[in-house]
DOSE-459664 format. One record per residue (C-alpha): residue in one letter; x, y, z. Coordinates in steps of 0.1 Angstrom, whole numbers, padded with zeros to 4 digits. Layout:
<nodes>
NODE / A / X / Y / Z $
...
</nodes>
This chain:
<nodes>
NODE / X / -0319 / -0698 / -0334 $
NODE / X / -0324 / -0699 / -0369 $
NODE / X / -0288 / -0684 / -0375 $
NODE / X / -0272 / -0708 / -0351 $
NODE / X / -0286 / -0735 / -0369 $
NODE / X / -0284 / -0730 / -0399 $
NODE / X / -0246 / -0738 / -0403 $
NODE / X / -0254 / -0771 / -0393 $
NODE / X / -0281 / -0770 / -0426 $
NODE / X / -0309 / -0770 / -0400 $
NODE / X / -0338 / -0749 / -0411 $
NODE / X / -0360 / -0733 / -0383 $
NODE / X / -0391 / -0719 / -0396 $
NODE / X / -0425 / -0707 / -0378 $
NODE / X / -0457 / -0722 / -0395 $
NODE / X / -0487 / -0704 / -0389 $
NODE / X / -0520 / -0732 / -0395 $
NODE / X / -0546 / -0703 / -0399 $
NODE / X / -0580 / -0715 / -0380 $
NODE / X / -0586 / -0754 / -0380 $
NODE / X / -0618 / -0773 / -0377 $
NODE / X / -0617 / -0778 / -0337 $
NODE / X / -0598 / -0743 / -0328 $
NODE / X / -0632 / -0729 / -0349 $
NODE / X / -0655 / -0751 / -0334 $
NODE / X / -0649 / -0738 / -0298 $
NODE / X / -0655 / -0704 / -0305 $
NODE / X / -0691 / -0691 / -0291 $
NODE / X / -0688 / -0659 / -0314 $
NODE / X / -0700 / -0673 / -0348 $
NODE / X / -0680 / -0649 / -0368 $
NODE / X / -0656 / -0681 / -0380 $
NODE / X / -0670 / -0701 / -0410 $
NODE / X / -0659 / -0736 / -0410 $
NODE / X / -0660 / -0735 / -0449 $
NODE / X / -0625 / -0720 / -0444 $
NODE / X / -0610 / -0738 / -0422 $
NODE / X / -0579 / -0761 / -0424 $
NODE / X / -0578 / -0794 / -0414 $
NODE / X / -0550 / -0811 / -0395 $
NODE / X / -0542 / -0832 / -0422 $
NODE / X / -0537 / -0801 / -0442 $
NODE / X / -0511 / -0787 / -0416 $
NODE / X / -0494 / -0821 / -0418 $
NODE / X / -0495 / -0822 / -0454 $
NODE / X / -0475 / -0788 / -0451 $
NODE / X / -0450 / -0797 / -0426 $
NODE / X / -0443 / -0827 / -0449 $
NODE / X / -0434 / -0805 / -0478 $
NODE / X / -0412 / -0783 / -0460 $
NODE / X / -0389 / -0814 / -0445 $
NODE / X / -0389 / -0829 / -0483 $
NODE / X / -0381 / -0791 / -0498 $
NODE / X / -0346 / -0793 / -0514 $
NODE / X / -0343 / -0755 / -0508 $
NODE / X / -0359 / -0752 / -0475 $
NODE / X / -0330 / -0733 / -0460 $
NODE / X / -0341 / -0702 / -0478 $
NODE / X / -0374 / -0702 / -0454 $
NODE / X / -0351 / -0703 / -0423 $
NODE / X / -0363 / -0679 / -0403 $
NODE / X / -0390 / -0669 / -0417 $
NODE / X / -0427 / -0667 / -0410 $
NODE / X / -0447 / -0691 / -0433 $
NODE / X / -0484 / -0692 / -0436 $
NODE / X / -0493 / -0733 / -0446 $
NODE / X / -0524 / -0717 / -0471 $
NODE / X / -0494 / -0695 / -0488 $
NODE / X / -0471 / -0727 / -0486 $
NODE / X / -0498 / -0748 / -0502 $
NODE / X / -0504 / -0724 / -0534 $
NODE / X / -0467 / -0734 / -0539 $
NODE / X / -0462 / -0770 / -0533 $
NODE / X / -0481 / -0799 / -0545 $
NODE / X / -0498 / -0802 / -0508 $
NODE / X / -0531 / -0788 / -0517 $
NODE / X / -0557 / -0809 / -0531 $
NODE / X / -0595 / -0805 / -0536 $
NODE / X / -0608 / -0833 / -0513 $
NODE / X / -0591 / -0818 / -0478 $
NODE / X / -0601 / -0789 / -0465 $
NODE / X / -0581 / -0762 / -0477 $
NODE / X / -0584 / -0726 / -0472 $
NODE / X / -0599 / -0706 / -0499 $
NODE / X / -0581 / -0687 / -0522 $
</nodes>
């Protein structure tokens, strides 16, 4: 899809969140720290820089991890909940 698209200057990409704050919550194991977890806002703070990223069709079809993204773009800041790094 991301080939098909991408002649119309679509960019398809998959974003991968890493854990959030309720995915975490709801699992009984206890091995997931909530410490590390990304909030929503985070993810949306993401997505927002890919759709204003002047070069974003050289991500199409790729695989894109939003804590990775975040190191890059001016998304991350120290009052949301951001992964560590």
């Amino acid at each position: 899809m991301a080939h098909e698209l991408r002649v119309y200057h679509v960019a398809v990409v998959s974003l991968y969140p890493g854990l959030s704050g309720p995915s975490v919550c709801s699992k009984p194991d206890g091995f997931h720290q909530l410490g590390n977890s990304e909030s929503p806002q985070f993810i949306g703070r993401a997505v927002t820089a890919l759709a204003a990223d002047s070069q974003v069709l050289e991500k199409t079809g790729q695989v894109l991890v939003a804590a990775e993204l975040a190191v890059n773009t001016a998304s991350r800041t120290s009052t949301q909940n951001n992964p560590s790094h």
